[in-house]
N, C-alpha and C positions, 0 to 999 in steps of 0.2 A: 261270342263267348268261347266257344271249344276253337282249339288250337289252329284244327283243320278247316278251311276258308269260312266267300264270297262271299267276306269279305265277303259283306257284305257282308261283301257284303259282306261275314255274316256270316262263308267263306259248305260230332260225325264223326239179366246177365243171369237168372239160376236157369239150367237147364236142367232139369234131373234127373234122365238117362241120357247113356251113350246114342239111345235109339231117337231121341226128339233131338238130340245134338246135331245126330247123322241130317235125322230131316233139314236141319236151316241151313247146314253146309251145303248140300245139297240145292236146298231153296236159293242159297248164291250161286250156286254153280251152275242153275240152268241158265243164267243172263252172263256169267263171266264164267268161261272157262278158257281154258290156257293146256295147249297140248304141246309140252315141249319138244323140240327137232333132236336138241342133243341131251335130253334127260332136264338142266337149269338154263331157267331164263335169264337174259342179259340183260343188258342196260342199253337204250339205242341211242344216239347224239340226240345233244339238245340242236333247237334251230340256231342259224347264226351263230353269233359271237359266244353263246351261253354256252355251248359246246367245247370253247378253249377258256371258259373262267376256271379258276382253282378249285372253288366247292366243287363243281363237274368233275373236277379232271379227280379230286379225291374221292367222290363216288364210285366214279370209275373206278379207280384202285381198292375200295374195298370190296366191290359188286365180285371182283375180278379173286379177289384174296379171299370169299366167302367161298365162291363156287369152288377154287380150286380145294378147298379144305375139305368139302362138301363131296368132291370126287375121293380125295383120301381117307376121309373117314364119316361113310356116308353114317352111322352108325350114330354121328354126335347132333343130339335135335338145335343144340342152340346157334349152330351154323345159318341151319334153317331159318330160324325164326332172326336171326340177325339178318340176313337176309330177304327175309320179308319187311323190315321193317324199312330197310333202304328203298326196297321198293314205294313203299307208302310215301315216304319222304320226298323222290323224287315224284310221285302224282301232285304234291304239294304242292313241289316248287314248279313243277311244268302246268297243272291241268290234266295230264294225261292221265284220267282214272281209266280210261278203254283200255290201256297199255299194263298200266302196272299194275291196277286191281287185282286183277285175274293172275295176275307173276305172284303177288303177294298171297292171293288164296289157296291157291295150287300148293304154294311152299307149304302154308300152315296147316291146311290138309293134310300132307302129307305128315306132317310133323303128329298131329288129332287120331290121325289111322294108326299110331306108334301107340303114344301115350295120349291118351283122350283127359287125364287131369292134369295137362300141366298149364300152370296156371299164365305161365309168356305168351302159350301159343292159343291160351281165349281168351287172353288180357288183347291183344291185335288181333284174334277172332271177332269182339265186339268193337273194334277199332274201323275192322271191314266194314261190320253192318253199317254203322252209325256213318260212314261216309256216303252210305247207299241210302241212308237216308232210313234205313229199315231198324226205328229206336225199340221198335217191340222186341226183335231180335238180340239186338246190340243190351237191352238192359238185363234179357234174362244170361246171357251169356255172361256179362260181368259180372252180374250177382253170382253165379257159378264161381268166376274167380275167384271175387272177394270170399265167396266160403271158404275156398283152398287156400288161399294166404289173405287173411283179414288183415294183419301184417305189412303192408302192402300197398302203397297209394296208385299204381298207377288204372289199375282196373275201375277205381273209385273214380277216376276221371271220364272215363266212358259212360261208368253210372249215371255221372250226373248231368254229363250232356243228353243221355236218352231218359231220362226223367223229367227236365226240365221240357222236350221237346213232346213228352207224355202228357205234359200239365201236372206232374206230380211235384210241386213246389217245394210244401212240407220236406217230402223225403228227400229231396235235391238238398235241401239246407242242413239237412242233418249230414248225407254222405258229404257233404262239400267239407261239413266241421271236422269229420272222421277223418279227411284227405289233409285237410289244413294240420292237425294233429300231429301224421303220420310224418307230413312232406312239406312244409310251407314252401313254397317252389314258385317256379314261373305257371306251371300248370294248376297250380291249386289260387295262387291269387289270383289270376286270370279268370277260372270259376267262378271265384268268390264276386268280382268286380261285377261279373252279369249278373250273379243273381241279386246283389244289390240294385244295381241298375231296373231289375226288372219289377224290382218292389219300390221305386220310386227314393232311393238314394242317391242319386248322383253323382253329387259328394264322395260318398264310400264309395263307390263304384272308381271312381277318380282317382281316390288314395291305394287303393288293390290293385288296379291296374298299375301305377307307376312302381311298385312292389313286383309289381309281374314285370314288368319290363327293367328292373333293376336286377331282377336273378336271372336277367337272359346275358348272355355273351352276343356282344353287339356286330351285326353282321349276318349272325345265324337267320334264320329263316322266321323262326318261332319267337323270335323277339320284335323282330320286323313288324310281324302278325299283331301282337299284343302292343307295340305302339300305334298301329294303325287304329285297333280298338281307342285307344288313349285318345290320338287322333277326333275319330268321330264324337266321343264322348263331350268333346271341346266345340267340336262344329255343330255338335243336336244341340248346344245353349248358346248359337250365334257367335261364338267367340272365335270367330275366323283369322285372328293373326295366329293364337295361341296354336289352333288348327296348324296354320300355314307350316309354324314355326316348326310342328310334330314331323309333317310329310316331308318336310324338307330336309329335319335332320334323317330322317330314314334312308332316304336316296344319299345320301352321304354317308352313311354306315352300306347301303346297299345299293347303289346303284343299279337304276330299273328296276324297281319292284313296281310289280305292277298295281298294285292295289292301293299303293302309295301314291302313286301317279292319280287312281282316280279318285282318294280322296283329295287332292291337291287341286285335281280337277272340282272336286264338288267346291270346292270353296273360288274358285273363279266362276263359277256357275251364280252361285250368290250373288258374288260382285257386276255381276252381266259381262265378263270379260270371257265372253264366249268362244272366242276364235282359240285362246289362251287352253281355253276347258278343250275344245276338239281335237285339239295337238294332242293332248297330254292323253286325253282315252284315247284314242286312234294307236298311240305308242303303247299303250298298255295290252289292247286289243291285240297289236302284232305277237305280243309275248306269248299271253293268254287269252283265249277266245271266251270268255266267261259270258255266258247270254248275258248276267247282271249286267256287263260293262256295255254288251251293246243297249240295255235298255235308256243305262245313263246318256248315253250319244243320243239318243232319239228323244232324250227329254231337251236334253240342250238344243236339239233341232227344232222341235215344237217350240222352245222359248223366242226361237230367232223366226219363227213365222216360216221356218223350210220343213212344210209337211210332205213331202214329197221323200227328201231323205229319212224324215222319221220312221216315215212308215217301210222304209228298209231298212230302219234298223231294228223296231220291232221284228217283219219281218224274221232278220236272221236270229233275231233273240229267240222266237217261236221255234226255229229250225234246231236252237241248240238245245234246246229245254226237250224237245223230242229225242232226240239222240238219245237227251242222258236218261228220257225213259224207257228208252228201246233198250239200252244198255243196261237195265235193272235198277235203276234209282226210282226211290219213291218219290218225284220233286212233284208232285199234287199241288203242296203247298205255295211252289213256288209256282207255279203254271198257271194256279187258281189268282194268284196275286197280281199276274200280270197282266192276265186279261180283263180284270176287272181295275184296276189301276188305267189300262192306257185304252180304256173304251173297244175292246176286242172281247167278242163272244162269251158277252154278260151271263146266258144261258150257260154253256159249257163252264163258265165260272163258277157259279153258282150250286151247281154239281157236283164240281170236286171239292170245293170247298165242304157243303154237307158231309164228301166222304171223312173227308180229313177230319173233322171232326169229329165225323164217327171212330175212327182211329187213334187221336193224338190230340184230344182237347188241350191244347196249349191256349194262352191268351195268344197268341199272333195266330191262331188256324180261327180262333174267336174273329179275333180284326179282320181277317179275311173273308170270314163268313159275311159280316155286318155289312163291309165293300160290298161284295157279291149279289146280296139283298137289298144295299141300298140301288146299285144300277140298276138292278132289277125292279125297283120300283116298289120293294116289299118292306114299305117303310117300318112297319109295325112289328118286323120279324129280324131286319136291323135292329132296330133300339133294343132288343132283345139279345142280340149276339156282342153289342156293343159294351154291353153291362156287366157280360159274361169278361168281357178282353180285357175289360178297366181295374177287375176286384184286386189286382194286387197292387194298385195304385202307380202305374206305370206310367213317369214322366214323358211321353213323347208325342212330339207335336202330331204328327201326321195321324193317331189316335183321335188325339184330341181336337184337333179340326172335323174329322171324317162324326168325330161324336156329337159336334156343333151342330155341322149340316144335317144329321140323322136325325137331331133333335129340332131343330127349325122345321124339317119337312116334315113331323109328327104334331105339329104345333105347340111344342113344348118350348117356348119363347124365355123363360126363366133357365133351362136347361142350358139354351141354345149359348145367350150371355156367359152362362159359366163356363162353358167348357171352352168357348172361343176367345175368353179373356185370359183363363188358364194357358195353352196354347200359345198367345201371346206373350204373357210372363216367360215361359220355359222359351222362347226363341222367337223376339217379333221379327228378325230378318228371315228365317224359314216357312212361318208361319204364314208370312204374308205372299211367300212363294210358292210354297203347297197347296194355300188356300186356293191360289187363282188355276194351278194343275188339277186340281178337285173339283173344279167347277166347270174345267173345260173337257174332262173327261165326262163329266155329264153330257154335256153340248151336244161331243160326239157321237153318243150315245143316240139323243134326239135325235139328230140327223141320218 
């Protein structure tokens, strides 16, 4: 949904003193801090080739055009906060949040220690939180904005990614109208598109997203992004040419993107043309080390019976998803997801899952939960978490199987038919492919 990845995946506001302000700045700053050598931080070479493309090399020249403005007139904040936002931009396009978070916070900091209301530099103050995954942070800080200029769309964007990821639905659909209002743009139909999606539209989801990818200038980064959403929208109902047809005009507006690649790759995955799927994440992988992408490679290795490399690539998925919590990201959710997904330490799953929901009752910290209980064996306390992840009527198959199996193992045989034949309708080619990863992560479980 929000602009910022994994892609995935998937791919991130009232404070009412200066003094609880100070605190969350603060509360970033003990996991990312940034002490500069010569007062502003730079911009370092991409790897490879990416390091002599033109978006680079334009970066470069404003990274370069910002700081020297910033030495002459250190005085002016919006240098700053220009500044930071290229920072962010390049985390986007590289992966590198270790690198440029911390460039981008420092700046805005610095900008909050000036003037603590201006509304740019906590409009990308809740932009930090929300990539850190920290939506408690990220929604009081926008709603701060939004106080200061109601006016205003872009703070409402942050809103409603850290509401949605609250479980505050209701409110997400109101700020989303507020933003649509102010801005209909690439980042407000984008919103719009998920939260349909997440209320079982499709459809509209369908139509908002091609609206988001129609006000994007083709090539850009953020347009990219929101065709890949379009993308997947296309592959969650089996429609794998239409899919095809998405990632591949992407890589032709952008060549090498990488999230394009793996969903190009998902869709050879389908088809079992697995050799086709390795290439394409391995090449994406080089770009970007995103754990999501290693998990993909380890499913397509489990499909082809090479459990040996799977389990290295979970493995290194484990190794990334720590990093980015050592680094200050709240990825619970995602940690909790994957170990109870690929049969790894059901317990510890189980765990953070509970936290997260003690946190950020979302329907997906729900689904996770249910996971989490159901390998754990806790059938009764699944079907309970399952029903919490369902109420907004959210079309998606891998729900809707895991709610099948939840309900079979409860002996709810009537349940069981429903939700497994639903499932089937939204995507009998996924359906019948997650089904059989659902059953085999049980297995190993057993074992």
């Amino acid at each position: 949904m929000s602009e910022n990845k994994k892609n995935k995946k998937k791919k991130t506001l009232i404070v009412s003193t200066g003094v609880v302000l100070f605190a969350f700045a603060f509360g970033l700053m003990v996991f990312f801090t940034y002490t500069p050598d010569d007062h502003l931080p730079s911009l370092s070479p991409r790897s490879g080739d990416a390091s002599l493309s033109s978006e680079f090399l334009n970066a470069q020249k404003a990274v370069n055009h910002y700081r020297e403005q910033i030495k002459l007139h250190p005085d002016v904040i919006k240098n700053y906060i220009e500044l930071a936002q290229l920072f962010l931009q390049e985390s986007r396009a590289t992966g590198n949040n270790a690198e440029y978070v911390p460039k981008a916070t420092y700046l805005i900091d610095e900008v909050l220690r000036r003037e603590p209301n201006s509304y740019d530099a906590l409009a990308t103050k809740a932009q930090i939180a929300a990539t850190l995954h920290r939506f408690v942070e990220a929604k009081q800080i926008a709603e701060r904005a939004v106080t200061i200029a109601p006016e205003r769309a872009v703070a409402y964007g942050v809103l409603i990614d850290a509401l949605v990821e609250l479980g505050e639905y209701r409110e997400a659909v109101i700020a989303c109208d507020k933003m649509m209002s102010i801005r209909p743009d690439l980042r407000s139909y984008s919103r719009a598109s998920y939260l349909r999606e997440l209320h079982g539209d499709v459809d509209g989801a369908i139509e908002a997203m091609k609206l988001a990818a129609d006000a994007g200038v083709p090539g850009q980064e953020n347009r990219s992004w929101v065709l890949c959403q379009l993308g997947m929208l296309f592959l969650n109902q089996g429609k794998l040419e239409t899919a095809e047809y998405i990632f591949n005009g992407i890589l032709e507006e952008r060549p090498g993107y990488p999230h394009a690649r793996v969903g190009l790759a998902r869709v050879y995955k389908l088809r079992n043309e697995n050799s086709k799927a390795i290439e394409l994440l391995y090449r994406a992988i080089n770009q970007l080390a995103e754990p999501a992408f290693y998990e993909e490679l380890g499913e397509v290795y489990e499909n082809i019976h090479k459990l040996d490399e799977a389990k290295r690539c979970y493995e290194k998925a484990e190794e990334l998803y720590q990093q980015e919590k050592e680094l200050g990201e709240d990825n619970a959710l995602e940690l909790a997801a994957f170990y109870a997904k690929h049969g790894l330490k059901f317990a510890e799953a189980l765990t953070l899952a509970k936290g997260v929901v003690e946190r950020r009752p979302s329907i997906h910290a729900y689904y996770t939960l249910a996971f989490a209980h159901f390998a754990n064996y806790n059938y009764l306390e699944a079907y309970d978490a399952i029903q919490h992840a369902m109420k907004l009527g959210t079309r998606d198959v891998e729900m809707l199987l895991l709610a099948a199996e939840i309900a079979r193992a409860t002996g709810k045989i009537d349940d069981y038919n429903t939700f497994h034949a639903l499932a089937l309708k939204t995507n009998p080619r996924l359906a019948r492919t997650e089904f059989k990863t659902l059953s085999h992560a049980k297995i190993v479980s057993d074992n």
